[in-house]
Legacy VTK file of the C-alpha trace (Angstrom):
# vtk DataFile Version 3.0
C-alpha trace
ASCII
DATASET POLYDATA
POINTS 477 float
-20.891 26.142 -36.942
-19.726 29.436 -37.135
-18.210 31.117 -34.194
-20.756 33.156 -32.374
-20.133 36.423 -30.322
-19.939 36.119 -26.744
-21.053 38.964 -24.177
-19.596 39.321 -20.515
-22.662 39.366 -17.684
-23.922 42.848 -17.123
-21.850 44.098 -20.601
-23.801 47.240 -20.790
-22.800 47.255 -24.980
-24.807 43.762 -25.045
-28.383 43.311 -26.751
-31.009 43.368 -24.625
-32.833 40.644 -22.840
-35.741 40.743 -20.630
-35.491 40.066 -16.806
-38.479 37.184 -16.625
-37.246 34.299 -19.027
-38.084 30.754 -19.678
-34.764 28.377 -18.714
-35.304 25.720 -22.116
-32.782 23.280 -21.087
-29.384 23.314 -18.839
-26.949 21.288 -17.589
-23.898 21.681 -14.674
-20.861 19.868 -15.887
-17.564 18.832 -13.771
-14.181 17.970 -14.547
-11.266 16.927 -12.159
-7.763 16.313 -14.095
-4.811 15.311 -11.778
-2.761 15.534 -14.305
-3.173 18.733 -15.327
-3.881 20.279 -12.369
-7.549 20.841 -13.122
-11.030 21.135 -11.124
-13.060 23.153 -12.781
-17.311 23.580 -13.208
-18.789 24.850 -16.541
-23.016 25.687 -16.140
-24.966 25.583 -19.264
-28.306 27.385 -19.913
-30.633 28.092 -22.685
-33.070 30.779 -21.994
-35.857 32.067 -24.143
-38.125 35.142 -23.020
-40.566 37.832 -25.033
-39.329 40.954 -26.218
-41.750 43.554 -27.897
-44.096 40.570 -28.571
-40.878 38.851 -30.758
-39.159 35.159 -28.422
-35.673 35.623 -28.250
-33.227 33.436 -27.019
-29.574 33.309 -25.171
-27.089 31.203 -24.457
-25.869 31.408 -20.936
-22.678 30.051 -19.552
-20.850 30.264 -16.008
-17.666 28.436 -15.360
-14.359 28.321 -13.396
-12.455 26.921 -11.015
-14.497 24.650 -8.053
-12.498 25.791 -5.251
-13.543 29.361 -6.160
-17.071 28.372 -5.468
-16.806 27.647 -1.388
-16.026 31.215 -0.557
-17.388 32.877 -3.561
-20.907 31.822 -5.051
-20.724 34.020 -8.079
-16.781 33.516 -8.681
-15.961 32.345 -12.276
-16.822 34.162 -15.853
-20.252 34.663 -16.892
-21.132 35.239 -20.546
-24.187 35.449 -23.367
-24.906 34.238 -26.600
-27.921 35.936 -28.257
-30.030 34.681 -31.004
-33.401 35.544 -32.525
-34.571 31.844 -33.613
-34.222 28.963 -31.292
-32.321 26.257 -34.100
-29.613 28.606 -33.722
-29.690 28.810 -30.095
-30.064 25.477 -29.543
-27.512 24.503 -32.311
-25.166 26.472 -30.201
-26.341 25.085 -26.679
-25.320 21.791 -27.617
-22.145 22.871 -29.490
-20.852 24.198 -26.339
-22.187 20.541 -24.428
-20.449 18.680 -27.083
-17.231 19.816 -27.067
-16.897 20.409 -23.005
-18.260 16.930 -22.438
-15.651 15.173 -25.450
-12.535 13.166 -24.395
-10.413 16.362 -24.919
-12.205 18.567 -22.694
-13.434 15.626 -20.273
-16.277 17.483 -18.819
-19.110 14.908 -17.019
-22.833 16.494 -16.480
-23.197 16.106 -12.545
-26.750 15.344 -11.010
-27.710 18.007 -8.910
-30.876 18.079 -6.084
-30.466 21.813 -6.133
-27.783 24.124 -8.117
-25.545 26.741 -6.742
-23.994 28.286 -9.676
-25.737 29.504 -13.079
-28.402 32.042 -13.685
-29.939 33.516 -10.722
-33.156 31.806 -11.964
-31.671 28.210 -12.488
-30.230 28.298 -8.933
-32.126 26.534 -6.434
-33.500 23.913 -9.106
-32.767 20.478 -10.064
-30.196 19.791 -12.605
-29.000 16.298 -14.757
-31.307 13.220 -13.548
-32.568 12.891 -10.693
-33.617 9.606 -8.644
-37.161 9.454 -7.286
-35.670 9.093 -3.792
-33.806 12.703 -4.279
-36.915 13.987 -5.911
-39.552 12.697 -3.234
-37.035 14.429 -0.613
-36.925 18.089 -2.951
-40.991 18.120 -2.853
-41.570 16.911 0.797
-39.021 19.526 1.872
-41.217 22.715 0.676
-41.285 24.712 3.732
-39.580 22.518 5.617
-37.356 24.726 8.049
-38.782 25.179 11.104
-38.375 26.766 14.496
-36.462 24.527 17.509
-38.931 24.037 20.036
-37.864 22.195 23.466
-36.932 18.522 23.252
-38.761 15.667 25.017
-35.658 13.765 25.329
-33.625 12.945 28.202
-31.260 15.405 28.805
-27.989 12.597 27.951
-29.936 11.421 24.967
-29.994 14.644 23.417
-25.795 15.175 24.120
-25.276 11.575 22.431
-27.681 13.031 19.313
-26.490 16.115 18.724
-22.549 14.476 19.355
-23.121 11.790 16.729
-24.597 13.991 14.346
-22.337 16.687 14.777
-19.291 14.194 14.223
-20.758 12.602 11.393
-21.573 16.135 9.613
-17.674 17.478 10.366
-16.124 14.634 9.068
-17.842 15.257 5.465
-17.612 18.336 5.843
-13.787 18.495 6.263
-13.454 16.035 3.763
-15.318 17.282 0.891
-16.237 20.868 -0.472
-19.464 20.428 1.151
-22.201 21.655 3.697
-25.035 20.615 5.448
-28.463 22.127 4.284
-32.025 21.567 4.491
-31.794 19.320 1.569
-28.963 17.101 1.807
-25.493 17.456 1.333
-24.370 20.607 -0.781
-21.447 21.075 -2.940
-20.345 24.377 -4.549
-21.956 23.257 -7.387
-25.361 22.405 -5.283
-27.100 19.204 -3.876
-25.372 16.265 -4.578
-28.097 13.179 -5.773
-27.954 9.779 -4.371
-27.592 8.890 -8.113
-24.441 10.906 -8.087
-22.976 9.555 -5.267
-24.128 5.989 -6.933
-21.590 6.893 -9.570
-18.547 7.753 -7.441
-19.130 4.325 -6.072
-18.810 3.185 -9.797
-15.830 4.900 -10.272
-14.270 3.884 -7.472
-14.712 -0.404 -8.090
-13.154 0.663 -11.313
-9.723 1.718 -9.808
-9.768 -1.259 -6.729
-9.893 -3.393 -10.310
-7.234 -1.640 -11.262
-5.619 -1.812 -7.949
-6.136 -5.982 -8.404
-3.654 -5.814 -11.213
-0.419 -7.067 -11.668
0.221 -4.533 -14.242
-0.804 -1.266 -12.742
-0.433 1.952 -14.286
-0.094 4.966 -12.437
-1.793 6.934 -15.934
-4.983 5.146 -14.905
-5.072 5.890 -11.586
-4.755 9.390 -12.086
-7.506 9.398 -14.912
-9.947 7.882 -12.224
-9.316 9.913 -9.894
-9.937 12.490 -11.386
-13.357 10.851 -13.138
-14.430 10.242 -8.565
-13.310 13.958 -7.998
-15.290 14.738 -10.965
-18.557 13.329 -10.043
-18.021 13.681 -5.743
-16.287 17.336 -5.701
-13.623 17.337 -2.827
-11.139 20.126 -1.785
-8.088 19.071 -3.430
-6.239 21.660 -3.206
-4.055 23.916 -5.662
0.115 22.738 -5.447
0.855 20.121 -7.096
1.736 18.126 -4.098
-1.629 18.369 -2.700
-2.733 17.184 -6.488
-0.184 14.095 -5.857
-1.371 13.307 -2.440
-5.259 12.970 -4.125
-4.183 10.212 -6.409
-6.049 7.081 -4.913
-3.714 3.863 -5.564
-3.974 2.187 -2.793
-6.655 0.011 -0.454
-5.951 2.615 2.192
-7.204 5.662 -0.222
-9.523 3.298 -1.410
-11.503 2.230 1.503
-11.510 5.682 2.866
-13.148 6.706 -0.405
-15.631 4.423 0.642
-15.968 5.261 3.800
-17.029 9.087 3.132
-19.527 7.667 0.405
-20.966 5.754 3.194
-21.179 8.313 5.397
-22.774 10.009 2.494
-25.415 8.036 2.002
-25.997 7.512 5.916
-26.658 11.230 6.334
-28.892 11.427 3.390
-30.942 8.336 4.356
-31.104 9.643 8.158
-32.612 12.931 6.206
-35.719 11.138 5.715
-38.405 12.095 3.670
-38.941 15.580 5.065
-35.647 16.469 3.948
-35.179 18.831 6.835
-33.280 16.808 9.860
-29.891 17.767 8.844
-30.832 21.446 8.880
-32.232 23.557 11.538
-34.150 20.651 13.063
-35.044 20.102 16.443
-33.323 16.853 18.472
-35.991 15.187 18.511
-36.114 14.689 14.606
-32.985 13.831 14.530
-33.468 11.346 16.780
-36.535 9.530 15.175
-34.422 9.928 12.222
-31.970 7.225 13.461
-34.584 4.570 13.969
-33.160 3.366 16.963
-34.291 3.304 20.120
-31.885 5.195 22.601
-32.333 5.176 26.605
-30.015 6.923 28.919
-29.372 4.308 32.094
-28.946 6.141 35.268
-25.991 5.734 36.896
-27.344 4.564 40.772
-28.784 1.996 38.999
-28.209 -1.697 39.425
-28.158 -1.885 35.201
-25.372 0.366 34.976
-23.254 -0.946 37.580
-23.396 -4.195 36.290
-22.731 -3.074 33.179
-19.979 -1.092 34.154
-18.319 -3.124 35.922
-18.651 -6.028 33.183
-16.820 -3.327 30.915
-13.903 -2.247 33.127
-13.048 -5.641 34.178
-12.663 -6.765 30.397
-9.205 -4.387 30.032
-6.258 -6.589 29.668
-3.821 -3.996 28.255
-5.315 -1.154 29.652
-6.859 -0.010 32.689
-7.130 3.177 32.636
-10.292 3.386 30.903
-13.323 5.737 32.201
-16.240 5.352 31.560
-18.785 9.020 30.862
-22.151 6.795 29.716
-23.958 4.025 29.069
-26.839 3.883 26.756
-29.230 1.156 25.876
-29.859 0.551 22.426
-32.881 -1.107 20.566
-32.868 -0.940 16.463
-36.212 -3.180 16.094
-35.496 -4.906 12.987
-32.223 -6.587 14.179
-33.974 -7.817 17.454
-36.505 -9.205 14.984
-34.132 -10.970 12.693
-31.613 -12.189 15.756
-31.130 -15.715 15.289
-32.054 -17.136 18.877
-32.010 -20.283 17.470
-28.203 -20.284 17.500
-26.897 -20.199 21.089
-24.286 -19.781 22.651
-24.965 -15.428 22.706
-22.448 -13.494 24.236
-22.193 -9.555 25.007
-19.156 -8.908 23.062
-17.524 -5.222 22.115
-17.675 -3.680 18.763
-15.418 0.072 17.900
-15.666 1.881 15.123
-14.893 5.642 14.550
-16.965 8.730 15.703
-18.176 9.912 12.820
-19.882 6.862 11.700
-22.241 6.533 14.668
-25.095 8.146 12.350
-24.743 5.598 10.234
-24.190 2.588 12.687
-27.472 3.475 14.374
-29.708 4.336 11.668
-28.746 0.598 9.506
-26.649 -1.533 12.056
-23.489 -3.116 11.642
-22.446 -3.406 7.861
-20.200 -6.436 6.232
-16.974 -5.224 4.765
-18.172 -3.010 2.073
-15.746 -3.712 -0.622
-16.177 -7.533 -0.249
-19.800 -7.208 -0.281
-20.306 -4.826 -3.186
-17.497 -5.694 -5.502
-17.662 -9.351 -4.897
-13.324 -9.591 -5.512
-10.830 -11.315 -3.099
-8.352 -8.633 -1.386
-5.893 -9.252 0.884
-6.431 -6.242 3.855
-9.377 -8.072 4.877
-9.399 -8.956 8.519
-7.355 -11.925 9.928
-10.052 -14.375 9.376
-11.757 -13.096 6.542
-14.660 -11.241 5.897
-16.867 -10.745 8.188
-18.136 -8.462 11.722
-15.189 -8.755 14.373
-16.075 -8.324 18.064
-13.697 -8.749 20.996
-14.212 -9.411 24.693
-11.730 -6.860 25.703
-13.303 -3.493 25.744
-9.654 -2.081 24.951
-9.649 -4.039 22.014
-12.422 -2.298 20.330
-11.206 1.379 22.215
-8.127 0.608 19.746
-10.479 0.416 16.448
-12.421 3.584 17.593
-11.870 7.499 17.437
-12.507 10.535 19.723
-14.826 13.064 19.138
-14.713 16.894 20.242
-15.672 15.315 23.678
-12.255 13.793 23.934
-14.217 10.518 24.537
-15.052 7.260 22.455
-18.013 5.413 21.577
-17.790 1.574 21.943
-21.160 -0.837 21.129
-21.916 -4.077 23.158
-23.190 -6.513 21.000
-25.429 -9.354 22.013
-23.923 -11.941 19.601
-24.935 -15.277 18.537
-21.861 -17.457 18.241
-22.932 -20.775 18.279
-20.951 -23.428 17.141
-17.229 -21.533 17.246
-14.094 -23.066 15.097
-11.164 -21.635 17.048
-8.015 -20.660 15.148
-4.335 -19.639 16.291
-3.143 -18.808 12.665
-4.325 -15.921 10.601
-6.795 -17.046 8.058
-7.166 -14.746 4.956
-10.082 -15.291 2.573
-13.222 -16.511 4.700
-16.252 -15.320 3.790
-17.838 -18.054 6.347
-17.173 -20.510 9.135
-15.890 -23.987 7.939
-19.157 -25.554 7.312
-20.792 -27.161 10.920
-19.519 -24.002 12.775
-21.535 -20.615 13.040
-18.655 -18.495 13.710
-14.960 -18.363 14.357
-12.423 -17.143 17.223
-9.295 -15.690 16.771
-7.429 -16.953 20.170
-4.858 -14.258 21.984
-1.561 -15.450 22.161
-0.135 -15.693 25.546
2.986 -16.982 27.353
0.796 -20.586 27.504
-0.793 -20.439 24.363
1.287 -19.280 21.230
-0.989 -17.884 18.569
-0.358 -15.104 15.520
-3.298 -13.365 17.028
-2.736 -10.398 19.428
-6.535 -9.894 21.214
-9.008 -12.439 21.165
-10.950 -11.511 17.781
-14.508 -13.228 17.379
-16.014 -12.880 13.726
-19.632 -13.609 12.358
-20.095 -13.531 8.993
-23.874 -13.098 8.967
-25.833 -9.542 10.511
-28.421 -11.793 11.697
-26.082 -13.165 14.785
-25.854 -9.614 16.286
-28.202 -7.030 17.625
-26.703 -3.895 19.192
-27.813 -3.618 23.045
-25.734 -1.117 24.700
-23.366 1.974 23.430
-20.697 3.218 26.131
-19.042 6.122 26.067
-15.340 5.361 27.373
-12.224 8.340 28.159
-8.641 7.621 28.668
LINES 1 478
477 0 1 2 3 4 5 6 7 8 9 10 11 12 13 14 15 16 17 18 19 20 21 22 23 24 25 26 27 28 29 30 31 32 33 34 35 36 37 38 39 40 41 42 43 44 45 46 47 48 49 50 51 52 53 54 55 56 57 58 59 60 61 62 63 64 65 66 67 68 69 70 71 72 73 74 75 76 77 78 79 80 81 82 83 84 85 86 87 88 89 90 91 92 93 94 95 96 97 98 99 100 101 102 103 104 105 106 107 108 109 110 111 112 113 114 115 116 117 118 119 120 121 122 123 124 125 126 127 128 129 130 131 132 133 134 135 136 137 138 139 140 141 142 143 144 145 146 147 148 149 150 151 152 153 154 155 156 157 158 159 160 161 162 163 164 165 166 167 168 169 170 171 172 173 174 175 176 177 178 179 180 181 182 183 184 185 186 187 188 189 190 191 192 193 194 195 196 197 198 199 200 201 202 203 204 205 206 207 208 209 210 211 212 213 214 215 216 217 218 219 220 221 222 223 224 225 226 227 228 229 230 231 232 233 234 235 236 237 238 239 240 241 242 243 244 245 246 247 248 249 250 251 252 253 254 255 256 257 258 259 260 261 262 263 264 265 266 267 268 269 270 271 272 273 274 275 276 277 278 279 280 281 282 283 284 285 286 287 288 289 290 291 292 293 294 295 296 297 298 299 300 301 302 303 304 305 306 307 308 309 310 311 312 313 314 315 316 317 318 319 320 321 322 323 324 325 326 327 328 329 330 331 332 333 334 335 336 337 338 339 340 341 342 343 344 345 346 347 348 349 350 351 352 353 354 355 356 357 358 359 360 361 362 363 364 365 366 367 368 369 370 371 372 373 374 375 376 377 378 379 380 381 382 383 384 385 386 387 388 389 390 391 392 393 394 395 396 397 398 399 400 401 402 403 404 405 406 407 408 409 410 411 412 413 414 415 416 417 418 419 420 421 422 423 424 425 426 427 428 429 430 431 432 433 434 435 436 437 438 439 440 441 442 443 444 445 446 447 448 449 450 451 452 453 454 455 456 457 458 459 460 461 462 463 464 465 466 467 468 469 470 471 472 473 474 475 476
């Protein structure tokens, strides 16, 4: 096709085209090279619109550099292509897709909720394919911001809300080029889709595969990573060295890869249908949001001193522990699905990092991801395999969890079937179960009496069914 004249926005020399248009097709396309040093966005738009009684039609393009985007909306170079049949215009349109989207360019269309960049007009609108789940949550949030009005919760249940959520929302927000918004969780590009974060997760069982390799080369890894930066835009950064640094090759990169998808989908599911409780939405959304029943337990009470007392006496390498809180917990479908049947049910402590309290909450206490959903051995499992580890130390679990702006900690006790335990004193890689007869198995600590390869006493289920969450505490020190 023959090269076509291209216009600069607001070219005063350009032809004419009329304010109200019709946007015919567009697309928002990504690309991420680590190689090269690239993260750039190029929008696509074909507009048609009447002029003098006569359709005309343009060719509109926007693109630039990603990181632009976060402090400048409108950054980047915006140009027209103007045509007075629509074969031409369209011939052009998908000229312009074909050759950004081929191997040498390496441009992938991204699924958006809601675009940021574009046309004035195509902002705010869907873009690429979109799941039903994203689209259910784009029509149910019409008019969805609303005013704050006074919460009905307990005054401590609204702190441990608004500090889980806010937590949760930091840590993706620090992580990726993202923000909070009525809708979900927007990029400079716009609203990520659940279907878009579905194909990071893609991307990234391709490179632990590759990781699983005795041959690895370091050419793929950088070609994938760029591919997950493509479709899950993160700040990256401009030197090289920052460029280096975003190569993931290792389980470490990898599982905290995973980790912010998690988180990902964790704050888009807690968004609900509404599509309005991660944005200007009173506590107590946010809290029926979680699906979990939350009660504040005073501290005069006999609960709470029990409690607290069960927790401080369980330090053996610590004792300097404080405790702020105690909350009871109730998520309904585990205490439905808790085997009783089993026996044997101890209240045993579980940690796990601040920010993924929304998530924790809202659908319980997950089996190693990367076991679960890409069904390969790997040898950074736990020390006996694969499976939910709970200690009876509650500086155990303070170890495996992180502090919040509140300088304090958030540690579960778990009511935990155990059952029939198989005790071990050597590390055991590879379980995915107890040795057939047993329900669960027990790390044992070593001690001056007893040598074992353990440090803390570890105790590991391998199915959700043997725990329901019963109390959160929030521990200092």
């Amino acid at each position: 096709m023959a090269t076509v004249k291209s216009w600069k926005w607001n070219d005063p020399s350009a032809p004419k085209f009329p304010k109200e248009f019709e946007i015919l097709q567009k697309a928002v396309l990504q690309v991420t090279d680590i190689k090269s040093n690239h993260n750039k966005y190029y929008a696509i738009e074909l507009h048609s619109g009447k002029q003098k009684g006569k359709t005309i039609f343009r060719v509109f393009t926007h693109y630039g550099r990603t990181d632009d985007l976060e402090t400048n909306p409108d950054a980047g170079q915006k140009e027209c292509r103007f045509f007075n049949n629509l074969i031409e215009a369209k011939n052009c349109y998908e000229s312009i897709y074909r050759e950004k989207t081929s191997p040498r360019k390496g441009y992938k269309e991204v699924s958006l909720a809601s675009s940021k960049i574009g046309s004035q007009q195509a902002r705010g609108t869907s873009s690429g394919e979109i799941d039903e789940g994203t689209l259910a949550k784009i029509q149910g949030s019409e008019g969805a911001l609303v005013s704050k009005p006074k919460s009905e919760l307990p005054e401590r249940v609204q702190y441990l809300v608004r500090y889980i959520y806010d937590e949760a929302t930091q840590a993706l927000t620090n992580t990726l080029a993202a923000k909070i918004t009525a809708h979900g969780i927007e990029t400079p590009l716009g609203i990520l889709t659940l279907g878009q974060i579905e194909k990071g997760e893609e991307i990234l069982m391709q490179i632990y595969q590759l990781f699983q390799k005795k041959k690895k080369k370091p050419a793929e890894f950088e070609r994938l990573s760029g591919e997950f930066y493509t479709a899950i835009p993160h700040r990256i950064g401009r030197s090289r060295s920052a460029v280096n640094n975003a190569i993931i090759n290792n389980l470490t990169a990898i599982e905290q890869k995973q980790n912010i998808l998690q988180l990902m989908k964790d704050m888009l599911q807690v968004n609900g249908e509404g599509g309005s409780v991660l944005f200007n939405a009173k506590i107590d959304q946010e809290y029926q949001a979680l699906g979990c029943e939350i009660r504040d337990i005073p501290r005069e009470s006999d609960e709470y001193k029990k409690l607290a007392e069960y927790v401080l006496k369980s330090q053996i390498k610590t004792n300097h522990l404080k405790i702020k809180a105690i909350y009871g917990l109730k998520r309904p479908s585990e205490w439905d699905q808790f085997k009783t049947d089993l026996g044997n049910e101890r209240l045993l402590f579980h940690g796990s990092r601040i920010q993924n309290w929304v998530g924790i909450l809202s659908r319980g206490i997950l089996l190693p991801k990367i076991v679960v959903s890409m069904g390969v051995n790997r040898t950074d499992e736990g020390w006996l395999g694969s499976g939910i580890y709970f200690g009876d130390a509650v500086c155990t679990s303070h170890f495996y969890a992180t502090a919040g702006k509140h300088k304090t900690k958030l540690i579960a006790l778990a009511r935990v079937a155990l059952g029939k335990i198989k005790t071990y004193r050597e590390i055991t890689y590879g379980l995915k179960a107890p040795p057939k007869g047993y329900h669960s198995c027990h790390g044992v600590r070593c001690t001056d009496e007893d040598f074992s390869e353990f440090d803390d006493d570890e105790f590991v289920i391998y199915q959700t069914e043997q725990q329901r969450l019963e109390y959160l505490v929030e521990v200092s020190g």
